[in-house]
N, C-alpha and C positions, 0 to 999 in steps of 0.2 A: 483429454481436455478437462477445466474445472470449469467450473459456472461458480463466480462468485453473488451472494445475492444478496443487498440492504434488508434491515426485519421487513418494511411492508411490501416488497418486492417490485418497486417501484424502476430500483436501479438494478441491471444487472451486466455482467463483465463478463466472459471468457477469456482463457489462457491454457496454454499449455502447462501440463501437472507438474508440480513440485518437490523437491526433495527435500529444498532447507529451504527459511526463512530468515528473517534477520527483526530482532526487537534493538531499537534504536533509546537512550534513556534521553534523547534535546525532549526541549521543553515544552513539543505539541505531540511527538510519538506520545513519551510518558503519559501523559493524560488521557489520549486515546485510546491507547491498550492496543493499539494495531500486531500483527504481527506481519511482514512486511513479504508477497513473492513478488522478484525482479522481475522486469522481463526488459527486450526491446519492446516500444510501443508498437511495433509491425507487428508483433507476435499477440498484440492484445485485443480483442473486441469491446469497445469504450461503450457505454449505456448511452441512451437520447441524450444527448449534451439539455435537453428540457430538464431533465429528471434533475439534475445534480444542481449543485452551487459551491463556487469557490471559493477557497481561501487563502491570501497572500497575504505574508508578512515580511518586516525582515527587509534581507538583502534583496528579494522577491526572484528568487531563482525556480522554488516550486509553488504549483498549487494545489491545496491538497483539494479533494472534492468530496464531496457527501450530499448524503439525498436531501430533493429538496422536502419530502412528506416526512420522513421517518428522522432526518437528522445522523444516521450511520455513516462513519469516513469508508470510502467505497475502493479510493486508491488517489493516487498524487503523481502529478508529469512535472515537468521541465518547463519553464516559461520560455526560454528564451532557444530553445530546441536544442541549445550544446552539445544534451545529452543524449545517447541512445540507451537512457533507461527511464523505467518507471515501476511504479511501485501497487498491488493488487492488495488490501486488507486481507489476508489469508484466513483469518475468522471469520470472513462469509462465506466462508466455503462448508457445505453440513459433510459428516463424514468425515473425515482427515482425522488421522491415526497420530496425532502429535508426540505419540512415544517413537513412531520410527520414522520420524524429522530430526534432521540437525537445525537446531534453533541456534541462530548465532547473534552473538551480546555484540552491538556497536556504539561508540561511546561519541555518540552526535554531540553530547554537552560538553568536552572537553577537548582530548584528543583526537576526533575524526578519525579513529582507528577501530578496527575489529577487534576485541580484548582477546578473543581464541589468537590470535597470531605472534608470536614473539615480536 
């Protein structure tokens, strides 16, 4: 298991460990710098819904969340539950060996495709 943790340690996550993650370039990843582990949200333990605060745009499918003290994007769900995924900021996590991750490029801004995939 990881413990992902916001800088003031205000919010924190659990998940099962990772192998790859996924950097997304739309136009709220980019800015954030997240680098993205999936998971089902059954496999995830969510911080005090107090701690966080969300953010919806858009079509308003996700929200992303970040602490409410420190301002760090913590992780992002599904609004409307469609999905069985969701997404853990993997650079809260201290440790991770990012040379032996497959980090995979997703082109959110354009074609909603993985670019590693023919």
């Amino acid at each position: 298991m990881i413990q992902a943790v916001c800088h003031c340690g205000a919010a924190r996550l659990t998940a099962p460990a990772f192998a790859e993650v996924t950097e997304c370039n739309c136009s709220i990843c980019r800015r954030l710098g997240a680098r993205w582990a999936h998971y089902s949200p059954k496999d995830v333990t969510l911080p005090d819904p107090q701690t966080t605060q969300l953010y919806v745009w858009g079509d308003r499918m996700l929200a992303f969340h970040r602490c409410k003290s420190c301002g760090v994007a913590t992780h992002w769900q599904s609004l409307d539950g469609s999905r069985d995924r969701m997404a853990v900021n993997a650079r809260l996590v201290d440790g991770v060996d990012w040379t032996s991750l497959r980090i995979r490029q997703f082109d959110g801004a354009d074609t909603w495709r993985y670019l590693d995939e023919a």
